[in-house]
N, C-alpha and C positions, 0 to 999 in steps of 0.2 A: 288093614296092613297086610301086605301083602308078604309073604315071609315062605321058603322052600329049604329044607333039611336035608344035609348029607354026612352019611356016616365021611368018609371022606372028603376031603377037595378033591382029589385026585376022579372021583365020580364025576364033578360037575362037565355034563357037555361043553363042549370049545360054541357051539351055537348058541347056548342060552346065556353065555355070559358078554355082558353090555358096558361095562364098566374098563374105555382101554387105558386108564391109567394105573390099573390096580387089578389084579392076578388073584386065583381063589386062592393062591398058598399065603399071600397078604392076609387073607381078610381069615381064616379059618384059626381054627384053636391052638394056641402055642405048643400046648399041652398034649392032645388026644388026635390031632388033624380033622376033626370033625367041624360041619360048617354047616353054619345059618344062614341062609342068603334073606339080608332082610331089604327090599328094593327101595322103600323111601330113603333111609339110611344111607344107602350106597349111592342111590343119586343125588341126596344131598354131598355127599361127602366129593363126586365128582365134579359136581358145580361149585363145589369149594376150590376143586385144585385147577380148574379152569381160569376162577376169579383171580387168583393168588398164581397160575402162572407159572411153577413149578414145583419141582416133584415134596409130596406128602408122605413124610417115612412113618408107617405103621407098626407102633411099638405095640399094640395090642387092639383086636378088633371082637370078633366073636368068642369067647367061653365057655367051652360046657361046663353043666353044672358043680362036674366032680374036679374041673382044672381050676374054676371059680374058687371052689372051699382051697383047694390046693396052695393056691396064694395069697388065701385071706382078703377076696372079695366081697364087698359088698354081699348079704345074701340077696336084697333084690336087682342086681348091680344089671345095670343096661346092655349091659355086656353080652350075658345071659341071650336075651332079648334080639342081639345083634345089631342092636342101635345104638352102639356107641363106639369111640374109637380115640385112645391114646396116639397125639402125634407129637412127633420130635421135633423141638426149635432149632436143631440146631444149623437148623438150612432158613428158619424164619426168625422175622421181629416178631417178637411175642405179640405184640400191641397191634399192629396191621393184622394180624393171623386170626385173631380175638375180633376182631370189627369185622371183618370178612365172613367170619364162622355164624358171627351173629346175622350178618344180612344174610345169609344164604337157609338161614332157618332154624340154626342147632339151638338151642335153648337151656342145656346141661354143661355147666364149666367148671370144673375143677383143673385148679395149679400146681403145680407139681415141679419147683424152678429149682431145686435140690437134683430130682431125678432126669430133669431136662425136657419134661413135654407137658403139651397140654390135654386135659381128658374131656371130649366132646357129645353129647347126647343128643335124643331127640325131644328130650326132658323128662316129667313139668320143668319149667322155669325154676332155677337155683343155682348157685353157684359155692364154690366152696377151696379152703385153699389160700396160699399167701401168693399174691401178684407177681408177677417179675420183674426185676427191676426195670426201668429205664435204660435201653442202649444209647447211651449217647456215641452221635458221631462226632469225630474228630477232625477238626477244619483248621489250617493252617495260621497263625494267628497275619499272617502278613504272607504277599506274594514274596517269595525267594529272587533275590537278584537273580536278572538273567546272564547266564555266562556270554560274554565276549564272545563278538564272531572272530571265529580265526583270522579271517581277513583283516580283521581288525584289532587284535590283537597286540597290546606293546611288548607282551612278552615274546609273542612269536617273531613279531618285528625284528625286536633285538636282537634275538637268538638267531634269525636269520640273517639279521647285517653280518654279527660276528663270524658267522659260518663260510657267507661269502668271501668277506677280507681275511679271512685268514685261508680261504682255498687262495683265493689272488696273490698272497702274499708266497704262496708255498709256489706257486707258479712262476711268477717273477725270480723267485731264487732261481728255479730252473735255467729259465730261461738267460738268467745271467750269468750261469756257469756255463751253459753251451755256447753261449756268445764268447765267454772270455776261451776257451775254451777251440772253439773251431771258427770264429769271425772276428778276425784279428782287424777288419777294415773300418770294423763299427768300433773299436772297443770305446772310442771317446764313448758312446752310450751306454756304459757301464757304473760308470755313478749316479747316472740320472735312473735306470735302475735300481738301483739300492735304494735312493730316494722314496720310489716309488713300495718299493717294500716296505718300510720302514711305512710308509702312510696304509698299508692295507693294513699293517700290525694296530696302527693306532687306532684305526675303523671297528677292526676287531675286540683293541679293550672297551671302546666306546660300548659296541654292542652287547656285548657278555654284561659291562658296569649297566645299561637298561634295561636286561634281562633279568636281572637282580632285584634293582627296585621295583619293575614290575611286578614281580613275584612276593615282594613285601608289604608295596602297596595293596596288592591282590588282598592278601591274606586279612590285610587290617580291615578294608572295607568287606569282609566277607565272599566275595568271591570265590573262593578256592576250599 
């Protein structure tokens, strides 16, 4: 095993370090800054976040002895060792993270689903700890009506007849006041205008009254 000691991380050369997923201020003691570079370890643990694809938050990596007792570690706890490494779920499925961890070589499992991460070794083989639960995902029980294309629309429809006849209708008045008004020669075409109003008015309730039930009907069959 191959393993290099630094009273600091902040020692460690920018050249000897291999690992670009993970910084020696990750990997070194919470406690004291002091770091164990243990190389199987860090390589496995980078061929872990290669498999899995994204980032591995490091809630605890290497120990020294005296930050160990400090938090009521294990006394031979891996940690020590620098072969071991607390990661947080809360970026991962627990269960994919655990089958990954295992293909890639770690062999030391402890659960920790209170505190939210899982504790990973290079062993012996053991595991310890209560599981986590099951994330179920959530899947729609039915695809959702699709909404209306506008184009297609009854409520737009409607709302749009009514909007036209009753611009038409506001038009025609105009226009039958300027007639009556300054075109004395047309007036006979003044009732046939009013006519004519009085039918954009009625275009208009139509439209608004199927803009309505559109919006009723909408609502019943779930649309809206």
């Amino acid at each position: 095993m191959t393993t290099t000691f630094y009273e600091h991380w902040r020692d460690v050369p920018d050249d000897t370090w291999r690992w670009p997923n993970f910084s020696p201020a990750e990997i070194a003691c919470r406690g004291t800054g002091k770091l164990l570079i243990n190389e199987p370890a860090l390589d496995k643990l980078q061929v872990l976040r290669d498999r899995l694809g994204k980032p591995l938050i490091v809630r605890s990596a290497y120990r020294s002895p005296e930050h160990n007792r400090a938090v009521g570690g294990a006394t031979r706890s891996k940690h020590m060792d620098g072969a071991a490494f607390d990661i947080a779920m809360s970026n991962h499925d627990p269960v994919v993270f655990e089958a990954a961890a295992r293909a890639v070589g770690f062999l030391g499992f402890g659960f920790y689903p209170r505190s939210g991460f899982i504790h990973v070794d290079l062993g012996p083989t053991r595991q310890w700890g209560e599981q986590f639960p099951i994330r179920a995902t959530s899947f729609a029980e039915d695809t959702p009506p699709a909404r209306e294309d506008l184009a297609q629309s009854r409520t737009m429809k409607g709302g749009g007849a009514a909007g036209v006849a009753t611009l038409g209708a506001a038009g025609v008045e105009v226009a039958q006041n300027v007639l009556a008004e300054t075109q004395t020669a047309i007036l006979p075409l003044v009732p046939y205008l009013d006519t004519l109003r009085w039918l954009f008015i009625a275009v208009a309730l139509v439209g608004i009254a199927v803009t309505i039930y559109a919006r009723l009907d909408d609502w019943k069959r779930g649309l809206r």
